[in-house]
PAKOLMAR-388484 format. One line per field, with one value per residue (C-alpha): residue in three letters; x, y, z. Coordinates in steps of 0.1 Angstrom, whole numbers, plus 5000, padded with zeros to 4 digits. Layout:
! PAKOLMAR-388484
resn = ALA	...
east = X	...
north = Y	...
up = Z	...
END
This chain:
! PAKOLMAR-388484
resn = UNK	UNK	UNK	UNK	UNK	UNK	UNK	UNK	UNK	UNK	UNK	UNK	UNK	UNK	UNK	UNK	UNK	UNK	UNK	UNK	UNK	UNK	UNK	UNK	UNK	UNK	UNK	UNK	UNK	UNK	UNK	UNK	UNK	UNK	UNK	UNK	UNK	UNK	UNK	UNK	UNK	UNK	UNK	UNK	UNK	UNK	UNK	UNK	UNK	UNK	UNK	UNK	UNK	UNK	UNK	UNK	UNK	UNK	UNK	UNK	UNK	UNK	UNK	UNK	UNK	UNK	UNK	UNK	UNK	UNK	UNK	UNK	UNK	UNK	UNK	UNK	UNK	UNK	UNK	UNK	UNK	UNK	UNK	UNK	UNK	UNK	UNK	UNK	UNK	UNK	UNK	UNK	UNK	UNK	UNK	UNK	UNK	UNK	UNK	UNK	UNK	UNK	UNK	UNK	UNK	UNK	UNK	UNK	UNK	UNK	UNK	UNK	UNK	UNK	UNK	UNK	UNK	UNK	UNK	UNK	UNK	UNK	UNK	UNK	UNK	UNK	UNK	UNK	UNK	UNK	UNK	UNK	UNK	UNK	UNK	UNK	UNK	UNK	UNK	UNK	UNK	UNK	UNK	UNK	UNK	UNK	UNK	UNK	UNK	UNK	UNK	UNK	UNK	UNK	UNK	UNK	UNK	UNK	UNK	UNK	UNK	UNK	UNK	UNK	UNK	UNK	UNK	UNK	UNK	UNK	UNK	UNK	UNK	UNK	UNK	UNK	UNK	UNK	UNK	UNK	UNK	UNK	UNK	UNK	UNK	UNK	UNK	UNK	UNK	UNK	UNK	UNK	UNK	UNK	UNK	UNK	UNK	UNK	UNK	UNK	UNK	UNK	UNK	UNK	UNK	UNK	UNK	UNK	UNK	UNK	UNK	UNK	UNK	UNK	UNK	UNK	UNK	UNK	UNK	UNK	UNK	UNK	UNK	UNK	UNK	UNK	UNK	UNK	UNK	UNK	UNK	UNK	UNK	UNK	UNK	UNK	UNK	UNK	UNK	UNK	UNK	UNK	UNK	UNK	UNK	UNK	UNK	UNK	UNK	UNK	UNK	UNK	UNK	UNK	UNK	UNK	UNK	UNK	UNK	UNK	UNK	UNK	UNK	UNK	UNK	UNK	UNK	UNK	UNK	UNK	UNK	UNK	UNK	UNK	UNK	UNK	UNK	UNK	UNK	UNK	UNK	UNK	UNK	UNK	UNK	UNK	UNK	UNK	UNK	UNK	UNK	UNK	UNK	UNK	UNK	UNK	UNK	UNK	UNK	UNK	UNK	UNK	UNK	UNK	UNK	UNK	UNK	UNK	UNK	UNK	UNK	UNK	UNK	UNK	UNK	UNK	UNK	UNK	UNK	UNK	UNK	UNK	UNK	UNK	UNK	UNK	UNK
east = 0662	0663	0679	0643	0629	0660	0657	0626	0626	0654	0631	0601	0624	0638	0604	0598	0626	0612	0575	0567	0586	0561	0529	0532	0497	0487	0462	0483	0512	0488	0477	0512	0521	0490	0502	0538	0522	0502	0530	0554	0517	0516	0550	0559	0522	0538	0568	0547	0517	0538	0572	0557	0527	0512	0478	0485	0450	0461	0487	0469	0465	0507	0498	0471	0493	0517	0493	0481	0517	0528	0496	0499	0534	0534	0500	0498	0533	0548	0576	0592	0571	0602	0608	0569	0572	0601	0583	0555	0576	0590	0556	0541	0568	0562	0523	0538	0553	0524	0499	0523	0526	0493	0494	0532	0517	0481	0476	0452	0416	0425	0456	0433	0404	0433	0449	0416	0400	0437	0423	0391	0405	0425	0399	0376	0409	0410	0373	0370	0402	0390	0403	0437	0429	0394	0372	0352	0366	0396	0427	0431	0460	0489	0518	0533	0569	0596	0634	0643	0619	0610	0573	0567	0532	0550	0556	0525	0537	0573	0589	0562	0565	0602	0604	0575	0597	0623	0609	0594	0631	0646	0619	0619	0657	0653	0629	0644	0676	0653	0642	0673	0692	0694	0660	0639	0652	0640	0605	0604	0609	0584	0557	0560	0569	0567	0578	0605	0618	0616	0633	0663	0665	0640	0620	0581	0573	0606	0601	0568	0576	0606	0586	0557	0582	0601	0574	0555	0586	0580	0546	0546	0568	0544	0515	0536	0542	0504	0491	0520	0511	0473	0479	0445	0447	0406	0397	0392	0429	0421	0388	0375	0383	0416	0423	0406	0422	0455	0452	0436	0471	0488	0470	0468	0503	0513	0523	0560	0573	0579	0575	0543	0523	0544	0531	0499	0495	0507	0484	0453	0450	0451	0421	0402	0409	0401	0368	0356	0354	0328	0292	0283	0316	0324	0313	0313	0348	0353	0336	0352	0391	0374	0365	0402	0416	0394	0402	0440	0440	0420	0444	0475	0475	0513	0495	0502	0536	0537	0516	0540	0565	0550	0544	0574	0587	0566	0584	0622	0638	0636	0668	0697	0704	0742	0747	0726	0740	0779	0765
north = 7673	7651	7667	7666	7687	7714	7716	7723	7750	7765	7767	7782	7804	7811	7823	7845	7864	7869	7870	7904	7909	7885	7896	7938	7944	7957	7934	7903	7916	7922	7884	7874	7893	7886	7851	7856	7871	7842	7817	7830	7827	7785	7782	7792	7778	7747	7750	7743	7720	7702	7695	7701	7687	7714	7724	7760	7776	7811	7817	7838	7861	7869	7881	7903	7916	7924	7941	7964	7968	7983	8002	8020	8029	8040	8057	8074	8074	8083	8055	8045	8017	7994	7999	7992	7960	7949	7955	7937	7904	7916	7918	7892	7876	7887	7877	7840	7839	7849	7822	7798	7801	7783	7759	7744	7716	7709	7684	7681	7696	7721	7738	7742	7758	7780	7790	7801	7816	7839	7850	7859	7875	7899	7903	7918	7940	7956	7966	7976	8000	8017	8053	8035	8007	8022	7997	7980	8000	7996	8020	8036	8058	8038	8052	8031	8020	8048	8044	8080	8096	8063	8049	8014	8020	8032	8006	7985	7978	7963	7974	7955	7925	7920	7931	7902	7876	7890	7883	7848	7837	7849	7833	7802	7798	7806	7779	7751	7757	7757	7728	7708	7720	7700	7722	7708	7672	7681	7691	7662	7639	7658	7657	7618	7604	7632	7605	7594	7633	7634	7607	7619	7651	7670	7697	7696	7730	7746	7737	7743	7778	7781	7771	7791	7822	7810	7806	7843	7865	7859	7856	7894	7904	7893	7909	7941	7944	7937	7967	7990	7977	7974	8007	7993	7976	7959	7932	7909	7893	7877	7862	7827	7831	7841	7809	7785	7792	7795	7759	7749	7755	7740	7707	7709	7718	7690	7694	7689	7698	7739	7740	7720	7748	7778	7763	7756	7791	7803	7784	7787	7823	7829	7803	7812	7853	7837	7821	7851	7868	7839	7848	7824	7813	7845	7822	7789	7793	7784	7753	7740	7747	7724	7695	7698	7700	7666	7651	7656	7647	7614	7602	7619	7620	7641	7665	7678	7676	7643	7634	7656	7631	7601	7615	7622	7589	7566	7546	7548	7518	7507	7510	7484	7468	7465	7432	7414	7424	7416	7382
up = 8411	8381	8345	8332	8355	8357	8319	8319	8348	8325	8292	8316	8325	8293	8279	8309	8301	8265	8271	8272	8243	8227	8241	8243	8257	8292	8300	8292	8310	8336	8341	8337	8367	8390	8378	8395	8424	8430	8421	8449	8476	8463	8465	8499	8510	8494	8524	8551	8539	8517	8531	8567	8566	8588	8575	8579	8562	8574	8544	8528	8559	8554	8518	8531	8558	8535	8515	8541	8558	8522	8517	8549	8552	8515	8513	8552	8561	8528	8530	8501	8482	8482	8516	8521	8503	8523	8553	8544	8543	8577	8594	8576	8597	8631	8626	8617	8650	8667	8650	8652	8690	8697	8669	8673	8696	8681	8654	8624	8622	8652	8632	8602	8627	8647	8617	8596	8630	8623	8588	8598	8632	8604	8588	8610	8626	8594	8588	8624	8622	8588	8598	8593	8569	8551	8561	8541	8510	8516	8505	8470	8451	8468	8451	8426	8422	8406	8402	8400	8372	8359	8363	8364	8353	8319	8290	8294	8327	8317	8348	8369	8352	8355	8391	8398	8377	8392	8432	8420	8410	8441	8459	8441	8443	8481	8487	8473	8486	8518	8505	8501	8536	8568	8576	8551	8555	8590	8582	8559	8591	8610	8586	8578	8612	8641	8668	8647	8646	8681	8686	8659	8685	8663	8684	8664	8677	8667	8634	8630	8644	8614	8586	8591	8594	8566	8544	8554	8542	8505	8509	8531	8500	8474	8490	8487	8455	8451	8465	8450	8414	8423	8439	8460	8492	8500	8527	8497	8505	8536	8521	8515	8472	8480	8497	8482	8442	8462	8478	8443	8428	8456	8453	8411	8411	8436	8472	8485	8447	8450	8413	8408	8423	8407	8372	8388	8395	8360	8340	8364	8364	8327	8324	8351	8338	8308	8318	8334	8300	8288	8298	8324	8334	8358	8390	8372	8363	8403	8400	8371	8385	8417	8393	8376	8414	8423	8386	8386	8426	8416	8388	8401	8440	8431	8418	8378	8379	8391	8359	8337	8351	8343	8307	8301	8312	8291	8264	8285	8285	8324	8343	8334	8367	8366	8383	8362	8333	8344	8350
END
């Protein structure tokens, strides 16, 4: 990771720290956190179609799980809302293992149909079961997250927001460790040359199998903490909306970078929260994220941080080339 890009991770995270500080109102606060939410989805998403290469379009169906694994165990089951979240990373898990079984060995347009058939397989589970999951409606009054006698809810939701900056560093610290170790050199191999991983003693299926587990723990977590701050768990997470602004970020932000799609996800969902407040932007505001994506993909095929990059770059000096200049 180049000095450029550290320093500026350590500014974002700099005015993270201070944000709320600045900006004291709910609803701000409010997109900032949706905004965290969204940017630990992308950036595990980011694990397996970026460093991977497997088309996995049933992400988002790990968020919803988590969702509903929190909702239920906090809401019927009266667990703990920590422990809830937790356990929505830990069966967001087990469901990785299972759509990953059939998938490990397929290639291209038949992982995106299996792994989307998966979403909409979830989908239909959780309206059918509504005496456990409220159907179509979905789940209301989840209890909310309390350390002793303090609500999180309190303070224009202070304690909300640092505990989703807080799971968005741990997350993103996890995955590019991940990202950096033997593993992801690995997934690296397998998504650029698959024979010439198997040739290196690299087993495709295994670590298609690890990634997609990897990359659902966070992503369970995340969905969590969504519906004990939403306190609302609907089928809306495992729709089509869902998934295509999260792959929008993925693709703006810039696939195989971790950190293109975490600021991808910050600054689209303060525009497009911000759109949907202008009359006749609350469905166009889609569209117009789609002809960024297209844009940005057209001019940058990295993605925005790529194009960051190359900003930032213009007017060095090129590299002295040592030999050259001892002779």
């Amino acid at each position: 990771m180049t000095r450029n890009r550290l320093f500026t991770i350590a500014l974002v995270g700099i005015a993270a720290l201070f944000f709320p500080m600045i900006f004291q109102d709910s609803y701000t606060r409010h997109l900032a956190i949706l905004a965290l939410i969204f940017a630990v989805i992308v950036s595990n998403w980011d694990l397996s179609l970026g460093f991977a290469g497997l088309f996995n379009f049933g992400h988002t169906t790990f968020f919803g799980v988590g969702v509903y694994t929190a909702a239920i165990l906090a809401k019927t089951f009266e667990v703990n809302p920590w422990l809830a979240m937790i356990a929505g990373g830990l069966s967001a898990a087990v469901v990785a293992v299972i759509i990953a079984a059939p998938v490990a060995k397929l290639k291209g347009i038949y992982v995106v149909l299996v792994t989307f058939a998966f979403s909409q397989l979830a989908l239909q589970l959780v309206l059918s079961q509504g005496q456990i999951t409220g159907g179509a409606e979905g789940m209301v009054r989840i209890p909310s997250l309390r350390i002793g006698d303090y609500n999180f809810a309190r303070d224009f939701k202070l304690g909300y927001y640092y505990t989703a900056l807080g799971l968005t560093a741990i997350s993103t610290t996890f995955l590019l460790l991940v990202a950096r170790s033997p593993f992801g050199k690995s997934l690296r191999a397998v998504r650029d040359n698959e024979d010439y991983a198997t040739a290196r003693g690299i087993s495709v299926a295994r670590q298609r199998i690890l990634v997609l587990v990897v990359s659902a723990i966070f992503t369970g977590i995340a969905g969590g903490f969504y519906a004990v701050y939403l306190r609302v768990a609907s089928p809306e997470v495992f729709g089509f909306a869902t998934l295509s602004l999260a792959l929008s970020m993925v693709l703006i932000g810039g696939t195989g970078t971790i950190i293109g799609p975490i600021f991808a996800a910050l600054v689209l969902t303060f525009v497009s929260e911000g759109m949907a407040g202008i009359r006749g932007f609350e469905e166009a505001r889609f569209i117009v994220i789609a002809v960024t994506m297209i844009a940005i993909l057209r001019i940058a095929p990295g993605g925005a941080i790529d194009l960051m990059s190359k900003a930032v770059s213009i007017g060095r000096p090129p590299p002295t080339d040592l030999k050259s200049k001892n002779t």
